[in-house]
C-alpha positions as CSV (number, residue, x, y, z in Angstrom):
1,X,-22.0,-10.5,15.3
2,X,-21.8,-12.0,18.8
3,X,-25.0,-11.4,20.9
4,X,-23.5,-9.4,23.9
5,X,-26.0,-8.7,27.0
6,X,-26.0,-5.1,28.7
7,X,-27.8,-5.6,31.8
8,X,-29.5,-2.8,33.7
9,X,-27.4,-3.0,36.5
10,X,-24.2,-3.3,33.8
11,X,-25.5,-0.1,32.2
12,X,-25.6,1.7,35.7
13,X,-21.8,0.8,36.2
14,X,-20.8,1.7,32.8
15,X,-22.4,5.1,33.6
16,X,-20.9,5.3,36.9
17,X,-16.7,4.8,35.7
18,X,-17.4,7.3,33.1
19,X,-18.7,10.0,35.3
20,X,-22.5,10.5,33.8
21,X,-25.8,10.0,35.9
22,X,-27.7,9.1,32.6
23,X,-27.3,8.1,28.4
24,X,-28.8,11.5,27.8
25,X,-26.0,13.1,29.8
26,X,-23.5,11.2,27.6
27,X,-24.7,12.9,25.1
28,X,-24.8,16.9,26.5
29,X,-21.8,17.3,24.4
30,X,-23.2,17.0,20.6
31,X,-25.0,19.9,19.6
32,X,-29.1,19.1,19.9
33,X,-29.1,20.0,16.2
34,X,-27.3,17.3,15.1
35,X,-29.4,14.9,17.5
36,X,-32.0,12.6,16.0
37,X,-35.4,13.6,17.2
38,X,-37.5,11.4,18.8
39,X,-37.5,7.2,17.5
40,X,-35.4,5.9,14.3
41,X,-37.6,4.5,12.0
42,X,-36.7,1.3,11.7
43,X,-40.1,-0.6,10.7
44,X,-42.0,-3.1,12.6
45,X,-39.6,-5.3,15.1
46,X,-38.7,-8.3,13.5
47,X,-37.0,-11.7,15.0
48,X,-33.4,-12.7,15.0
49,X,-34.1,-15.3,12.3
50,X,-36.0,-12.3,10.5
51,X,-33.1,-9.8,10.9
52,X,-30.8,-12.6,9.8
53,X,-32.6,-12.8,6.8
54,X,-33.2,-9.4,5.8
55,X,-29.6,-7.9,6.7
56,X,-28.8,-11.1,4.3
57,X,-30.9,-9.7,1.5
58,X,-29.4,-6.4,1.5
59,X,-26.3,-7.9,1.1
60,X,-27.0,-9.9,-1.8
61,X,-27.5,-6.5,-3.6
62,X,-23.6,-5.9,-2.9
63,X,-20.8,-7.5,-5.8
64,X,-18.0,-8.1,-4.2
65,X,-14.9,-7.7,-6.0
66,X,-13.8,-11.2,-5.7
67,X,-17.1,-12.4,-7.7
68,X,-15.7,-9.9,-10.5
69,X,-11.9,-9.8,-13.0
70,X,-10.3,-7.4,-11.6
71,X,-7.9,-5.2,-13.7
72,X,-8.2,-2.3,-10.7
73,X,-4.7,-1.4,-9.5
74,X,-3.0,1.6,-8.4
75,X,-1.4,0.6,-5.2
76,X,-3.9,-2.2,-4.4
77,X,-3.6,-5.7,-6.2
78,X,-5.7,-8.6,-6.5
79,X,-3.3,-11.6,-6.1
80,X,-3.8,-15.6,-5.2
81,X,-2.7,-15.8,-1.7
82,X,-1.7,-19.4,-0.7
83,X,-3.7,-20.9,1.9
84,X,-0.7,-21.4,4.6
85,X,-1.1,-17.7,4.8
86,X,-4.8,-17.9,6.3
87,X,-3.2,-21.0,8.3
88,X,-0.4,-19.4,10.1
89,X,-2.1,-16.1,10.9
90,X,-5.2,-17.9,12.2
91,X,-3.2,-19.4,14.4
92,X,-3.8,-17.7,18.0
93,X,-0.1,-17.1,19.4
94,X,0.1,-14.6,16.3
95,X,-3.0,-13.8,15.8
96,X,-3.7,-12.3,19.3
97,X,-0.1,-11.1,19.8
98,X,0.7,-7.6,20.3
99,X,4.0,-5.8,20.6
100,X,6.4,-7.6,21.8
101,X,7.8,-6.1,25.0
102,X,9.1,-8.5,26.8
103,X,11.5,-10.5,24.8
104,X,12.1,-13.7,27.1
105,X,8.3,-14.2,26.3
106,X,7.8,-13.2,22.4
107,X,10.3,-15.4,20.6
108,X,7.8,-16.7,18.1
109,X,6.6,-12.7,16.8
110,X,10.5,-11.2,17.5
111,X,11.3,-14.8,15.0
112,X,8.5,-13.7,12.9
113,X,9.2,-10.1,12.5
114,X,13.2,-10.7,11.8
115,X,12.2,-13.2,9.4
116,X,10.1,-10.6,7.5
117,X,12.6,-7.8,8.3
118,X,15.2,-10.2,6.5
119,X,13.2,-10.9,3.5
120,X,12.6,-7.5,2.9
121,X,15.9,-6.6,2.7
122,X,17.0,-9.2,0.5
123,X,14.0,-8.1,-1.7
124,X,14.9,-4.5,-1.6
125,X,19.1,-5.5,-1.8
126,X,19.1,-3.1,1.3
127,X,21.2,-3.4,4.6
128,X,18.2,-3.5,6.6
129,X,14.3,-3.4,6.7
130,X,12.7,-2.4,9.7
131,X,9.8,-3.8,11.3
132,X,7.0,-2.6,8.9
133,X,4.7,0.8,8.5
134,X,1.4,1.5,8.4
135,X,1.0,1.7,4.7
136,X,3.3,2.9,1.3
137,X,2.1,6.6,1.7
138,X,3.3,6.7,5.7
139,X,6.7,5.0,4.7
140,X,7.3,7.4,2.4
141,X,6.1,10.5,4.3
142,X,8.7,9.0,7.3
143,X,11.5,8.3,4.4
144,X,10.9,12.0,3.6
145,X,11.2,13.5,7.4
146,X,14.0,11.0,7.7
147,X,16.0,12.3,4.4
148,X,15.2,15.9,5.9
149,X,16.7,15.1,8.8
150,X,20.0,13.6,7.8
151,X,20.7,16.4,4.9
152,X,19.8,18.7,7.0
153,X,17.4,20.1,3.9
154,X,14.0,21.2,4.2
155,X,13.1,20.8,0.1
156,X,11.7,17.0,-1.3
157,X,11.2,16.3,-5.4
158,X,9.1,14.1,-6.4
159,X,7.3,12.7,-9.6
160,X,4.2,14.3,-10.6
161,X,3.5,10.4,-11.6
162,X,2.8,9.5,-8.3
163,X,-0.5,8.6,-6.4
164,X,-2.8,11.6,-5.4
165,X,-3.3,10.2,-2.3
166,X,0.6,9.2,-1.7
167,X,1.1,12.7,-2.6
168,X,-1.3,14.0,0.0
169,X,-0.3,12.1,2.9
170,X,3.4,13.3,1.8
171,X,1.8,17.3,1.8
172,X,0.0,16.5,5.1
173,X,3.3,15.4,6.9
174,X,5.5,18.2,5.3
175,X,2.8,21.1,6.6
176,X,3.6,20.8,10.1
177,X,7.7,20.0,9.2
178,X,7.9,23.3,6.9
179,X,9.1,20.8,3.7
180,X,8.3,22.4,0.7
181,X,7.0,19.3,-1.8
182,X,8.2,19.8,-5.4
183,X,7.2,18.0,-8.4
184,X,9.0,17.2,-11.6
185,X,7.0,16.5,-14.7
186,X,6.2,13.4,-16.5
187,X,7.6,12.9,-20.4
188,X,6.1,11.9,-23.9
189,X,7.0,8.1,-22.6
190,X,5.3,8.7,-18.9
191,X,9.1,8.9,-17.4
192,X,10.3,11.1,-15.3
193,X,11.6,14.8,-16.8
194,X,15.7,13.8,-16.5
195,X,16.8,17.4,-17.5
196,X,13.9,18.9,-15.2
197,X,15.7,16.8,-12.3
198,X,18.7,17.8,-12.4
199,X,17.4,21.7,-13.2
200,X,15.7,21.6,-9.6
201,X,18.1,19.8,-8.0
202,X,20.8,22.2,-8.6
203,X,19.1,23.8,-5.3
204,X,20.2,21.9,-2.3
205,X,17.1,19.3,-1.7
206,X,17.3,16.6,0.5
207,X,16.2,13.9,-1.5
208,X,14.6,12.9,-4.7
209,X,11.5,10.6,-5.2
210,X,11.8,7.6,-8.0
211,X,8.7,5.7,-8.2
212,X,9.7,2.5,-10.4
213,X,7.0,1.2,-11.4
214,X,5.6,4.7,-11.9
215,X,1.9,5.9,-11.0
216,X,1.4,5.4,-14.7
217,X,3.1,2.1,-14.7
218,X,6.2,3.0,-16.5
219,X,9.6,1.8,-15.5
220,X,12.2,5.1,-14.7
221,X,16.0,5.0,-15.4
222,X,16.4,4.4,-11.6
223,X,19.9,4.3,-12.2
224,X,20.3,7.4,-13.8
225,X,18.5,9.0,-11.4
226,X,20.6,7.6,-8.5
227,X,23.7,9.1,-10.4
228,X,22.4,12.5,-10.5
229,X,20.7,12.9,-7.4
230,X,24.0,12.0,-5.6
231,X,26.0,14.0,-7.8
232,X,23.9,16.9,-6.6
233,X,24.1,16.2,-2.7
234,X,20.4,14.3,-2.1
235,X,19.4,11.1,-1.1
236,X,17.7,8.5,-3.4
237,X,14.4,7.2,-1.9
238,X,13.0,4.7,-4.1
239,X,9.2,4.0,-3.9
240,X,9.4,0.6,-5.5
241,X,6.0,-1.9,-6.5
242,X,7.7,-5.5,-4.0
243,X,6.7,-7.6,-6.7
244,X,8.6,-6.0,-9.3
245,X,11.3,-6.4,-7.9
246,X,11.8,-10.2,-9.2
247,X,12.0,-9.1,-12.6
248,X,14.0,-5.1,-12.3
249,X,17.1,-4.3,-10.4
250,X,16.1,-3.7,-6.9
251,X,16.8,-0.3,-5.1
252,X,20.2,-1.4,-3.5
253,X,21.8,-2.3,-6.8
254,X,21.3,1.2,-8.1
255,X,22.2,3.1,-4.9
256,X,19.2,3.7,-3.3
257,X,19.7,5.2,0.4
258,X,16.1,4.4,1.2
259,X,13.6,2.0,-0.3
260,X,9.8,1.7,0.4
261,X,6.6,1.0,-0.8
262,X,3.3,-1.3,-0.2
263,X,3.2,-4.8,1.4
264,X,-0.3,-5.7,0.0
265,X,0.7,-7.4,-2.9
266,X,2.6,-9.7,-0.3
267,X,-0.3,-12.4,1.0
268,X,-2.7,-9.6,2.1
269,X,-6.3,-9.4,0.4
270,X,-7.6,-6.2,-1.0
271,X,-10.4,-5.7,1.6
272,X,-11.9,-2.8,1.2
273,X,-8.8,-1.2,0.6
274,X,-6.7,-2.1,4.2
275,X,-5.3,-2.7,6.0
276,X,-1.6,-2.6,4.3
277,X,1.7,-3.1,5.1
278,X,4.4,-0.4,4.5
279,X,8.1,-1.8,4.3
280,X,11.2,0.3,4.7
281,X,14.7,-0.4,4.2
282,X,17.9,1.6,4.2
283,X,21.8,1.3,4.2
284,X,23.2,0.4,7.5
285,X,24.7,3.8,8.1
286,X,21.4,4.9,7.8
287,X,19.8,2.6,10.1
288,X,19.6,4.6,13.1
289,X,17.3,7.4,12.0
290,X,14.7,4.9,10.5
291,X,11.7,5.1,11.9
292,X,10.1,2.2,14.3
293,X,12.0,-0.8,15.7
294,X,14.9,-3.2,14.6
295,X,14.9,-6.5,15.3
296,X,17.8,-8.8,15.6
297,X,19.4,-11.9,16.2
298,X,21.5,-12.9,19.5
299,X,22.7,-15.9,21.2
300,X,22.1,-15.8,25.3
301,X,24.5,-17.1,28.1
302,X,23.9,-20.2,27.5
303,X,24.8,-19.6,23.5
304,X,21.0,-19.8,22.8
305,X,19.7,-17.9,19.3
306,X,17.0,-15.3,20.5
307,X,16.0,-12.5,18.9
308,X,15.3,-9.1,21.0
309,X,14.6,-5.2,19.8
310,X,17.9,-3.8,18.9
311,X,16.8,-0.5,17.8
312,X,13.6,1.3,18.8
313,X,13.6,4.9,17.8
314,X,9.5,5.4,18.3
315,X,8.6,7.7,20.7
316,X,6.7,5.0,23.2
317,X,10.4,3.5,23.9
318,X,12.7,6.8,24.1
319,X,11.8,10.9,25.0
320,X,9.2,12.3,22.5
321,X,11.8,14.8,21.2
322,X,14.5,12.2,20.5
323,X,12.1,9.8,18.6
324,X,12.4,9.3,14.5
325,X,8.4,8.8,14.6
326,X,5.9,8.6,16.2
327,X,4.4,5.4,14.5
328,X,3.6,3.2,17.1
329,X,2.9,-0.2,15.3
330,X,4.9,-2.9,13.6
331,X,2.1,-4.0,12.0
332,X,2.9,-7.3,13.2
333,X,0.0,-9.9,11.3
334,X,1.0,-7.7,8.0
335,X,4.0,-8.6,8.0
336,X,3.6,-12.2,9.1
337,X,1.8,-12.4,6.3
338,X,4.6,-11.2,3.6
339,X,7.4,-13.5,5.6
340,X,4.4,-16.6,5.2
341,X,3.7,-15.7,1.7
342,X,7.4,-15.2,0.5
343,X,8.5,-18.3,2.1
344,X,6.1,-20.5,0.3
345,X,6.2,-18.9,-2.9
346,X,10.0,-19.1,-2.2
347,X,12.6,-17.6,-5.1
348,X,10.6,-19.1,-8.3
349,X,7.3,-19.0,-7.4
350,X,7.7,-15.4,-6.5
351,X,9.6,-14.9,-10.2
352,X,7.1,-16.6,-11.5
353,X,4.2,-14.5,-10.0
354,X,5.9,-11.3,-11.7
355,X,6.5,-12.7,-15.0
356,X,3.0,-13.9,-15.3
357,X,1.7,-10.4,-14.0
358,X,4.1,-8.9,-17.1
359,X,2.8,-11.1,-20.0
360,X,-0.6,-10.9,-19.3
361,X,-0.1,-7.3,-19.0
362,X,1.6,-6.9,-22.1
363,X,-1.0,-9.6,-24.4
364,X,-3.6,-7.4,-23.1
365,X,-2.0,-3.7,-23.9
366,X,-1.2,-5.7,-27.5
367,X,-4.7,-6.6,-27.6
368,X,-6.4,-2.9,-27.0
369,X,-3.7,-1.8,-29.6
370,X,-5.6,-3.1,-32.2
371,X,-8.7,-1.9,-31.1
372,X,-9.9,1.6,-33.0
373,X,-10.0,4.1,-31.5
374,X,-8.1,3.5,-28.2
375,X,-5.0,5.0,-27.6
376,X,-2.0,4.0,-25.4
377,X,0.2,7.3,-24.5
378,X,3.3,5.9,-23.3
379,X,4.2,2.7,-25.0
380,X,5.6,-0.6,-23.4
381,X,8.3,0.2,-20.6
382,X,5.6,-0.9,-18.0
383,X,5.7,-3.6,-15.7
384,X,2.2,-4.7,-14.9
385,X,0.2,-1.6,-15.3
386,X,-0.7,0.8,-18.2
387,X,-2.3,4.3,-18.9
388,X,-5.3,3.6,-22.1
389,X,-7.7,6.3,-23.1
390,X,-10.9,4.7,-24.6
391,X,-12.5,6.1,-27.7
392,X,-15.7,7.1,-25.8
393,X,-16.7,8.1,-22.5
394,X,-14.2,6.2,-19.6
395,X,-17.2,6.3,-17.4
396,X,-19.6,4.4,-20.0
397,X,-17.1,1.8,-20.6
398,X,-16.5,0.7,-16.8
399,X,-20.2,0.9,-16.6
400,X,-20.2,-1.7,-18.9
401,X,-17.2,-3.7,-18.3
402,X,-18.5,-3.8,-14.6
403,X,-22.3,-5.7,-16.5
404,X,-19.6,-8.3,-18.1
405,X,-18.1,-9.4,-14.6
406,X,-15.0,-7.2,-15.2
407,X,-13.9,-4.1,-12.8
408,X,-12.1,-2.4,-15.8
409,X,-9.9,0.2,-13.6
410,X,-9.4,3.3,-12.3
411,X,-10.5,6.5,-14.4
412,X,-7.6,8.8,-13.9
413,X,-7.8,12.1,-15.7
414,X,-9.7,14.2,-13.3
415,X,-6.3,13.0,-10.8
416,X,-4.0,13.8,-14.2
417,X,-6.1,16.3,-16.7
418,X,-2.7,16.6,-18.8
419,X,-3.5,13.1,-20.0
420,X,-6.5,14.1,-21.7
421,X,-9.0,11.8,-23.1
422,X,-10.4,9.5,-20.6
423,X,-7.5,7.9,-19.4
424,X,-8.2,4.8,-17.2
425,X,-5.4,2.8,-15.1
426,X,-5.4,-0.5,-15.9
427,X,-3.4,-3.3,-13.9
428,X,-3.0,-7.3,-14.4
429,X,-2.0,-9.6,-12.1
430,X,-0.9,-13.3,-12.1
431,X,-4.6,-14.2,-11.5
432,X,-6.2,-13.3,-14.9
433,X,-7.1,-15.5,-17.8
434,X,-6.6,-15.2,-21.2
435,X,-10.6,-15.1,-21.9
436,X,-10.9,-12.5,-19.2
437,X,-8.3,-10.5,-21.2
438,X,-10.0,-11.1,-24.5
439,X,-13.1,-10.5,-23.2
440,X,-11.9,-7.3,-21.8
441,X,-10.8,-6.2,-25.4
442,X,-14.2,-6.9,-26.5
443,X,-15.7,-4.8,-24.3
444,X,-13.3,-2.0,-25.9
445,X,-14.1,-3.0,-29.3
446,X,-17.5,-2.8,-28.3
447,X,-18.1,-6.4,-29.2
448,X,-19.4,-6.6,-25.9
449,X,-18.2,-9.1,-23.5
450,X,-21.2,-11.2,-22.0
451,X,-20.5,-14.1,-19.4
């Protein structure tokens, strides 16, 4: 961290703006019984180059998940990211640009976020992507309130294989709307319950969920469902892994109305788990109650191409109770990075990226197979990311993988107790090697797996 000086006489005018006579008054408003009493205890004072060093050694104690094969997934992926990504977005007229206002002065980010809007909706097969989200779980909590609001319907369904924590955001959004949430089962294969659909969509809903790729990893009949929910009178919203979508039809080829789901996977590391990117897309009849901003493509008076805000349904542009939303962002560096990544992986290397992510998948689910004792619920209809329950203990086993330089992934059945067992998530990418796979069915065959 920068060194930053605070004066006395700066501390006696940041006081003075905000209206206190002293630090202690500042404080007046936390209860004194939360307040620490007297000094921290912080040892003897030590130098910079002695701070340095021992903030330094703490941190050695850390792993970080890059040092580690990571077979974590979920929502969150570790992926190569080219370096023209880290270029572009270093770059200072993007990387200290903020909304872009004034047209006549933000060409480059209105160029930047059409570019990205543009590739998403080829992606996706939609009519139109708008200019990003905070994350999946927010895209689909607005593609909800935006479904409600067209149909008319206050009543959702979604898969019970979904994210927890999608599913939360989704019941924190549809408290304050009155939406009632309901869920429809998972099968034998980890699919969604076809003849449960349709039972509880024979009550006017205003949309149901597909997740394709699954929670679980499984790939749904997103067709099928398409067919019924319309037959029935609801919207499709497909919640759809970006990625897959170079290898499975994407939502507009099976009659989605509106397709979402995470940007992470798109040139943006894992950090810590954000930020993300959430992309949305819908059919151009549609277009105007999608949340956030639009941005097009013009020519000027002089027959110029520019690029301006065509559509900005957020509440900072238009009267609070005529906005879509009320996100405020278009995650503009996000999405930079998914227009940087896509356009130099371009068509194959992006094909490429999924099919690599399926194979290794697959040699490693055909691997555990083999292994005694391990079971696999829901067999091979999954994209890059499968359900296994290991003979022992789930918790013992990451513990161990974790010693052999592998994070293993993400124990599941407290999130899913009709799984049983201890089920763990398990999710590969491009970036793994075969001996990292072998050495992860080791591990389960309790060969160990030493470095």
């Amino acid at each position: 961290m920068s060194y930053i000086q605070n004066t006395d006489s700066d501390r006696k005018e940041m006081l003075r703006v905000a209206g206190a006579s002293s630090f202690e008054q500042l404080l007046e408003p936390v209860d004194p019984a939360l307040r620490v009493k007297g000094g921290l205890k912080l040892g003897r004072p030590m130098s910079e180059s002695e701070v340095l060093s021992h903030v330094g050694a703490m941190a050695s104690r850390n792993r970080p998940a890059g040092s580690a094969a990571s077979f974590l997934g979920g929502g969150i992926y570790d992926r190569f990211i080219p370096a023209t990504v880290r270029y572009v977005l270093s770059r200072s007229e993007f990387y200290t640009s903020y909304t872009p206002y004034q047209a006549e002065v933000s060409q480059g980010t209105l160029q930047a976020i059409y570019e990205y809007q543009s590739m998403i909706a080829k992606l996706t097969a939609m009519d139109a992507a708008n200019a990003s989200m905070y994350d999946a779980a927010t895209a689909l909590a607005e593609a909800m309130l935006m479904a409600c609001s067209i149909k008319r319907a206050d009543r959702i369904l979604v898969p019970a294989a979904m994210s927890v924590r999608v599913r939360a955001v989704l019941e924190s959004y549809a408290a304050g709307r009155g939406i009632r949430i309901e869920e429809i089962p998972w099968t034998d294969e980890g699919t969604m319950d076809h003849d449960k659909a349709g039972e509880l969509l024979s009550e006017k809903a205003a949309a149901l969920v597909v997740a394709s790729p699954n929670y679980f990893g499984m790939i749904e009949d997103a067709a099928g469902l398409s067919e019924l929910a319309h037959s029935k009178g609801a919207l499709l919203v497909a919640l759809v892994d970006p990625v897959s979508l170079a290898l499975l039809s994407p939502p507009g080829e099976y009659g989605a109305d509106i397709a979402v789901g995470e940007g992470q996977s798109l040139g943006i590391p894992q950090n810590f788990g954000g930020p993300l990117l959430g992309f949305m897309a819908t059919r151009s009849e549609l277009i105007r109650k999608c949340p956030g901003r639009l941005i097009s493509a013009t020519t000027d008076i002089e027959g110029k191409r520019g690029y301006v805000m065509t559509l900005q349904t957020r509440e900072q542009h238009i009267r609070r109770e005529k906005a879509t939303s009320n996100i405020c962002t278009n995650e503009g560096l996000c999405a930079l990075s998914a227009a940087v990544y896509l356009s130099t992986m371009g068509e194959d290397g992006f094909r490429e990226v999924a099919r690599q992510s399926a194979a290794k998948s697959h040699a490693l689910y055909r691997l555990l197979s083999e292994v005694e004792g391990v079971v696999l619920p829901f067999g091979e209809n999954f994209f890059q990311e499968f359900v296994v329950r290991m003979p022992g203990s789930s918790e013992s086993f990451i513990e161990e993988a974790r010693g052999a330089g592998i994070l293993a992934g993400i124990p599941i059945s407290g999130d899913y107790p009709l799984l049983g067992g201890d089920a763990i998530l398990v999710a590969v990418t491009e970036k793994r090697t075969r001996a990292e796979i072998e050495r992860y069915r080791d591990i389960a065959a309790g060969k160990g797996g030493a470095l």
